[in-house]
C-alpha positions in Angstrom: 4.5 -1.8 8.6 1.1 -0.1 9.6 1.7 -1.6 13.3 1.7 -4.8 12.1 -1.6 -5.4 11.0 -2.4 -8.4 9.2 -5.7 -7.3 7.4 -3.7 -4.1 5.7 -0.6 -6.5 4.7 -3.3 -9.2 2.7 -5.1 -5.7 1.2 -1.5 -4.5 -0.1 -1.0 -8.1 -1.2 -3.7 -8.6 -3.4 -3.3 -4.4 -4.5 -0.2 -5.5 -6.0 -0.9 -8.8 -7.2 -4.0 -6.7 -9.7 -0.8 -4.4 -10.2 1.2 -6.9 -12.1 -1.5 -8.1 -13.4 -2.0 -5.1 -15.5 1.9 -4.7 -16.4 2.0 -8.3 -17.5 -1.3 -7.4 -19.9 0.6 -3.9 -20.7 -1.6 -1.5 -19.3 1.1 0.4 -18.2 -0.3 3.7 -17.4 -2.7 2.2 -14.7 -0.3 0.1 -13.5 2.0 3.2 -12.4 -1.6 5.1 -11.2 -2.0 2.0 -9.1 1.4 1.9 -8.1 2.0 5.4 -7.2 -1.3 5.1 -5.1 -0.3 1.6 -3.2 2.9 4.4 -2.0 1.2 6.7 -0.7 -1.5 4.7 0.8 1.2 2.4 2.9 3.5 5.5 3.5 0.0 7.4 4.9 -0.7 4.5 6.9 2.8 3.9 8.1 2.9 7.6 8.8 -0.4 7.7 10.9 0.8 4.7 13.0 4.1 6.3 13.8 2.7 9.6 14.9 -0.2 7.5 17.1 2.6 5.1 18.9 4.5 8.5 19.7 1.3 10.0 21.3 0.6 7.2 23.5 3.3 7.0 25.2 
């Protein structure tokens, strides 16, 4: 995941760590705008990276 970088897996971690955080208080409907950004945001990054590794070659 996003060539492996070590910074963007301990952001994601503590994204979804403040994510069940709010479902566990029941704030649901900022949980799922949180979780439907964390998605997008790691599919965006995983996409860039994917595209870049291709072009380098």
């Amino acid at each position: 995941m996003a060539g492996g970088s070590k910074v963007f897996s301990v952001f994601m971690l503590i994204f979804y760590a403040i994510l069940m955080y709010f479902v566990f208080v029941n704030n649901n409907m900022v949980a799922m705008y949180m979780m439907g950004i964390g998605m997008f945001i790691e599919a965006l990054v995983n996409c860039i990276c994917t595209f870049r590794s291709k072009t380098n070659k």
